[in-house]
C-alpha positions as CSV (number, residue, x, y, z in Angstrom):
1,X,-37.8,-19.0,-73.1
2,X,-41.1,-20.8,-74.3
3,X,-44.5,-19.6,-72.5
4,X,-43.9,-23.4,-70.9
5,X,-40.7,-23.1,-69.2
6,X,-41.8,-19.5,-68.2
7,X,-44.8,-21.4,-66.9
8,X,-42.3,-24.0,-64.5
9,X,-40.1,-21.8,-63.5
10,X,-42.9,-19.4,-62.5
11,X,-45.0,-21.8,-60.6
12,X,-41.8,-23.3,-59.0
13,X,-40.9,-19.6,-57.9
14,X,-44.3,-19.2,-56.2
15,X,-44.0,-22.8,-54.5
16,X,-40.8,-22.1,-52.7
17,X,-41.6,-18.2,-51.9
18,X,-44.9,-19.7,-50.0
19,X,-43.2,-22.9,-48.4
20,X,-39.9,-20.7,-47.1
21,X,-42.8,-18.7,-45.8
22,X,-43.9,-21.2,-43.4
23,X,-40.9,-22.5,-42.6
24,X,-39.4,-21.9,-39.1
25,X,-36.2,-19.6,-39.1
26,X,-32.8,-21.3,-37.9
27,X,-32.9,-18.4,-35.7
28,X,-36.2,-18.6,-34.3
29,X,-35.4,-20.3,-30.7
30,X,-38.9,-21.5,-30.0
31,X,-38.5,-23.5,-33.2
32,X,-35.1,-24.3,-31.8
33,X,-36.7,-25.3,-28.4
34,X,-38.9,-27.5,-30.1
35,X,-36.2,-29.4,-31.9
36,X,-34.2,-29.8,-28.4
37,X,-36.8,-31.1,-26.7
38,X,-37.7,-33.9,-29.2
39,X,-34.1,-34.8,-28.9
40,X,-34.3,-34.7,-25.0
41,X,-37.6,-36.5,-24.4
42,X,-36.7,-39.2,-26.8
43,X,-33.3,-39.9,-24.3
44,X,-35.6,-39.8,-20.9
45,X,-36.4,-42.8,-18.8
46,X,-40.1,-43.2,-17.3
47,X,-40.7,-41.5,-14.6
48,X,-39.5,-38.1,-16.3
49,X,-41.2,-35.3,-18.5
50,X,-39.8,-32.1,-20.7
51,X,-41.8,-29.1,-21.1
52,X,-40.8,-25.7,-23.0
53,X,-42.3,-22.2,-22.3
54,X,-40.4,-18.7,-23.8
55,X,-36.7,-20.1,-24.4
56,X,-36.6,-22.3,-21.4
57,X,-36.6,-26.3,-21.7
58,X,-37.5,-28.0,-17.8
59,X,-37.1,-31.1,-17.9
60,X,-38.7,-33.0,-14.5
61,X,-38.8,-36.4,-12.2
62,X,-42.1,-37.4,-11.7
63,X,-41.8,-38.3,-8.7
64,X,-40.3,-35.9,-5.7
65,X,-36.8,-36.7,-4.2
66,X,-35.5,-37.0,-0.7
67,X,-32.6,-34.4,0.2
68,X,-31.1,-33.6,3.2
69,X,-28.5,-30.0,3.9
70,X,-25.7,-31.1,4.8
71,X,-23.9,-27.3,5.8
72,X,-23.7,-27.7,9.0
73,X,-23.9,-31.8,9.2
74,X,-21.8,-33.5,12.0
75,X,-19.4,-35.9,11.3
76,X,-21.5,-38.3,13.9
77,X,-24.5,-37.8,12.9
78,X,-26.0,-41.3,11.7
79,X,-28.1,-42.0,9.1
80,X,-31.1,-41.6,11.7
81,X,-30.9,-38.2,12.0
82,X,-29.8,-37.2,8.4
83,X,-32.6,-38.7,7.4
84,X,-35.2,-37.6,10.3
85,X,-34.2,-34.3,9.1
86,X,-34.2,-34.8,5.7
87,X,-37.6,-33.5,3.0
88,X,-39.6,-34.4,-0.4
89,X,-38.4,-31.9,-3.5
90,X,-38.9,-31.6,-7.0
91,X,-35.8,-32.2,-9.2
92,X,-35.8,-30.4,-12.4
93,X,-33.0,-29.8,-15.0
94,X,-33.5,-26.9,-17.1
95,X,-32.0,-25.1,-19.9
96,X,-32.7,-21.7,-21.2
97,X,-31.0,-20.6,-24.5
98,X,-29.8,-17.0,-25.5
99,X,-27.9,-15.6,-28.0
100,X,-24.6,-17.0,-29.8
101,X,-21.3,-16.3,-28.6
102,X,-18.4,-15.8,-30.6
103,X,-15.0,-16.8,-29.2
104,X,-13.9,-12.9,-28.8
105,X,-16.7,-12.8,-27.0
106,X,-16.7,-15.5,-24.5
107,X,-12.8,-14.3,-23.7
108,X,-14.0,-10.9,-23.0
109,X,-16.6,-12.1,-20.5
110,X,-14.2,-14.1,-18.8
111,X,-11.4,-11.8,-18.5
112,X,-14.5,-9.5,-16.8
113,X,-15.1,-12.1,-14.8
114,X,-11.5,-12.7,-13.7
115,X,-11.4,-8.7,-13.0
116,X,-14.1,-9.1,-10.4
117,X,-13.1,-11.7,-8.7
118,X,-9.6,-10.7,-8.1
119,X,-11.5,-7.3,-6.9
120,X,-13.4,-9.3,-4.4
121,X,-10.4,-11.4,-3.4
122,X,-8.4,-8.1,-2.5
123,X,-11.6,-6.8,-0.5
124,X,-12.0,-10.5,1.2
125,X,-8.2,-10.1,2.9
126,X,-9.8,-6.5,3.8
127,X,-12.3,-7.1,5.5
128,X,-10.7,-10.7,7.8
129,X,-11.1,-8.6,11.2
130,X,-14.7,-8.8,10.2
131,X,-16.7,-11.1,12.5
132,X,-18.3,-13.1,9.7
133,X,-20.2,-16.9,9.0
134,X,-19.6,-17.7,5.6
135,X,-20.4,-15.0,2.8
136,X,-22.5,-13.2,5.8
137,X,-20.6,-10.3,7.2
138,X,-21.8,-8.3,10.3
139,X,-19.7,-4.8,10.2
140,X,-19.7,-2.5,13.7
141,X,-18.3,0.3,12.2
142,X,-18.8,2.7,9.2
143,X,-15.7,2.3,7.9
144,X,-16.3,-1.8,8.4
145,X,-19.7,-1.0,6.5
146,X,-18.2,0.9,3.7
147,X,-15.8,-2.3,3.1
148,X,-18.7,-4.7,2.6
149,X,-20.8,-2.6,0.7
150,X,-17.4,-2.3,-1.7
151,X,-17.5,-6.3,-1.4
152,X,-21.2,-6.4,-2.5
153,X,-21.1,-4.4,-5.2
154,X,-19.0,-6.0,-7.1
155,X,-20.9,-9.1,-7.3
156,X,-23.5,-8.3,-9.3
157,X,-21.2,-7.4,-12.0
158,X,-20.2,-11.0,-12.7
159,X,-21.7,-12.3,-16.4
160,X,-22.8,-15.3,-16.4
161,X,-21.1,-17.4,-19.0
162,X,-22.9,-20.3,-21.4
163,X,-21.1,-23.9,-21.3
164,X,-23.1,-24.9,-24.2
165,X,-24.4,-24.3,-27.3
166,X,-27.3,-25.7,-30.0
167,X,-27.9,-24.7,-33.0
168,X,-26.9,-21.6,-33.3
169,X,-28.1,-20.4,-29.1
170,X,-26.2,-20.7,-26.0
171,X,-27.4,-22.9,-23.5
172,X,-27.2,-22.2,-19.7
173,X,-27.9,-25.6,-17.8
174,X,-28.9,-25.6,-13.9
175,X,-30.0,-27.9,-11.9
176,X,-32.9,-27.7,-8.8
177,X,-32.4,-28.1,-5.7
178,X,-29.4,-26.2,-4.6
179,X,-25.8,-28.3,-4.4
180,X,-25.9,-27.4,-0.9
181,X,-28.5,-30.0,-0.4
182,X,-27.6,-33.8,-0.6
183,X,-29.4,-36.7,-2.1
184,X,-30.7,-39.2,0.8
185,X,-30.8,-42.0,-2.0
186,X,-27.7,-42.5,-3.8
187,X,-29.9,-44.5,-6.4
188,X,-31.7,-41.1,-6.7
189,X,-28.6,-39.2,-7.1
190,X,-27.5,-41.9,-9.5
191,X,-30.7,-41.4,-11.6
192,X,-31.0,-37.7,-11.6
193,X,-27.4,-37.4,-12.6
194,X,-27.3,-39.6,-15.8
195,X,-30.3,-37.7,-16.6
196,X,-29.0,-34.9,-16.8
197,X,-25.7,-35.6,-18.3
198,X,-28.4,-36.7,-21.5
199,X,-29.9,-33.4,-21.5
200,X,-26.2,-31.8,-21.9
201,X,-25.0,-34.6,-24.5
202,X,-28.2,-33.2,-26.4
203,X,-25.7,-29.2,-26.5
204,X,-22.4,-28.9,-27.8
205,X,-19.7,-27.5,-25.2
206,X,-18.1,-24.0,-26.5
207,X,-14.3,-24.5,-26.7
């Protein structure tokens, strides 16, 4: 090889050694991040804005919406009192990436998942002489106590399990406020829900 073609090849060697260098990883998910939320802010009407901070993506409404809970709602109650009763909230989509999951791996977290929910089903028929609202149970006796402890315990072992995935990270998606509350506008509700079914067409869904 002539002192030329050394020359290239060295100089060519050093370019791509010091551009590589400052090249975001694949794997970095702040880079990652980055890319999602171009992607994200380019699909957003006015009136919404996207902001990142340490692997999360929130993506916001401008403006507050009105929701109303509807738990205990009456079947006559009019539109009056749903809305006399209803209150101003921010609604925010976000998404927070993790690690990739491999298809062994999402089984194995589901099948743990099924495990502790048939062991909470079998404590649930246990536990029907307790006076109860809901999820809230109110034991008299220390064996009645012992029972829901053994109900509660159990659910904090569930995993939570990514829908989604972008280049190369899972993606958990949630939504604010709680589904317990309901939208006073359905042309709020309409909005906020296309929204965020353009944040989740930005992911890929794991099989």
């Amino acid at each position: 090889m002539n002192r030329s073609i050394a020359g290239v090849v060295i100089g060519l060697t050093c370019f791509f050694v010091f551009a590589c260098r400052d090249m975001p990883s694949i794997t970095d998910p702040e880079s990652t991040l980055r890319q999602l939320k171009r992607r994200v802010e380019a699909l957003l009407p006015v009136g919404w804005s996207a902001s990142r901070a340490e692997g999360v993506l929130v993506v916001r409404r401008n403006d507050p919406v009105r929701m109303a809970n509807m738990l205990n709602a009456s079947a006559m109650e009019s539109e009056k009192d749903i809305l006399d009763r209803s209150f101003l909230c921010e609604y925010r989509i976000t998404v927070r990436l993790g690690e990739r999951l491999t298809a062994e791996e999402l089984a194995d977290m589901r099948h743990h998942n099924e495990e502790v929910s048939e062991t909470i089903a079998r404590l649930t028929e246990k536990m029907r002489h307790i006076t109860h609202k809901f999820d809230d149970y109110l034991p008299t006796t220390p064996e009645d106590e012992r029972l829901v402890k053994e109900y509660r315990d159990p659910q904090a072992l569930y995993r939570e399990i990514p829908r989604y995935h972008f280049n190369g990270f899972s993606a958990v998606v949630t939504s604010e406020p709680s589904e317990i509350l309901q939208f006073s506008s359905p042309q709020e509700w309409q909005e906020c829900n296309t929204v965020r079914a353009a944040v989740i067409s930005c992911l890929k869904e794991y099989e």
